[in-house]
C-alpha positions, 0 to 999 in steps of 0.5 A: 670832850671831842666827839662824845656825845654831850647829851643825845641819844646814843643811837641818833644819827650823827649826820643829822645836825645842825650848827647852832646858828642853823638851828637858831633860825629854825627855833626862831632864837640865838644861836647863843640860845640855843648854846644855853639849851644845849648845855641845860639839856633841852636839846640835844647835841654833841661836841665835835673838836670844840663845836656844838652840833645839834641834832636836828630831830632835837631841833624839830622836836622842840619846835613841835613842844614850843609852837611859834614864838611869834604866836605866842608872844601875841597870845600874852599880849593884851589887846586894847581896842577891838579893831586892834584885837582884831588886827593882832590875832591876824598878825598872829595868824600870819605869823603863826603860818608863815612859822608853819610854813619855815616848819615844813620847808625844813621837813622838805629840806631834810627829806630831799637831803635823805632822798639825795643820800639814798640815791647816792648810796644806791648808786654806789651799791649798784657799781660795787655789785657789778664790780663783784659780778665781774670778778665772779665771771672772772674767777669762774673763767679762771676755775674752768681753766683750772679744771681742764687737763694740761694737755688741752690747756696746752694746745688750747683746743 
């Protein structure tokens, strides 16, 4: 099973992964868990050399299905007292932020992360074009030469 997709999409970009703990963190679950929902096919993944890695538009999608797990769990509970219920809906609204909050320092990650790659591929890019600018002034140089007669050649006059 080594470097065959396990159940992603064909076209997703393979360097966009996580490992499961990774993701774990980011879904708020096990990494264990997240094993399970790869196997069930609720994200998605692949296996390289034995090891899961799971693509993190899966990860980011699932988190968008699922919403916070903390404000979910204080949505099921049944509050008692009405300064407890009142206590509760503001944990949960701090809890559901700071969730909000992991999200979208995970999104500044990964655009800060695809920004770094396109510089560095302009980068390169742009010194692979020069290399080739010089050898065409080169081969051109060489091309002149070329045509020129054997006796100017000659006496280089």
């Amino acid at each position: 099973m080594d470097g065959t997709p396990q159940n992603g999409p064909e076209d997703q970009d393979q360097g966009e992964t996580y490992t499961p703990l990774e993701a774990g963190r980011v879904l708020g679950v096990s990494d264990e868990r997240v094993r399970q929902l790869l196997e069930a096919k609720e994200i998605a993944g692949e296996k390289r050399a034995g090891r899961w890695r799971v693509y993190r538009v899966s990860v980011h999608e699932a988190l968008e299905k699922r919403g916070s797990p903390r404000s979910r769990r204080s949505r099921e509970r049944a509050p008692h007292e009405s300064g407890e219920v009142a206590a509760r809906e503001l944990r949960a609204r701090v809890e559901d932020l700071s969730y909000r909050l992991g999200r979208s320092e995970a999104r500044l990650e990964l655009t800060e992360e695809a920004e770094s790659t396109m510089r560095e591929e302009r980068e390169r890019l742009i010194a692979d074009l020069e290399r080739e600018r010089e050898r065409a002034e080169r081969l051109e140089r060489e091309l002149q030469e070329a045509r020129r007669g054997f006796w100017s050649r000659l006496f280089k006059g």
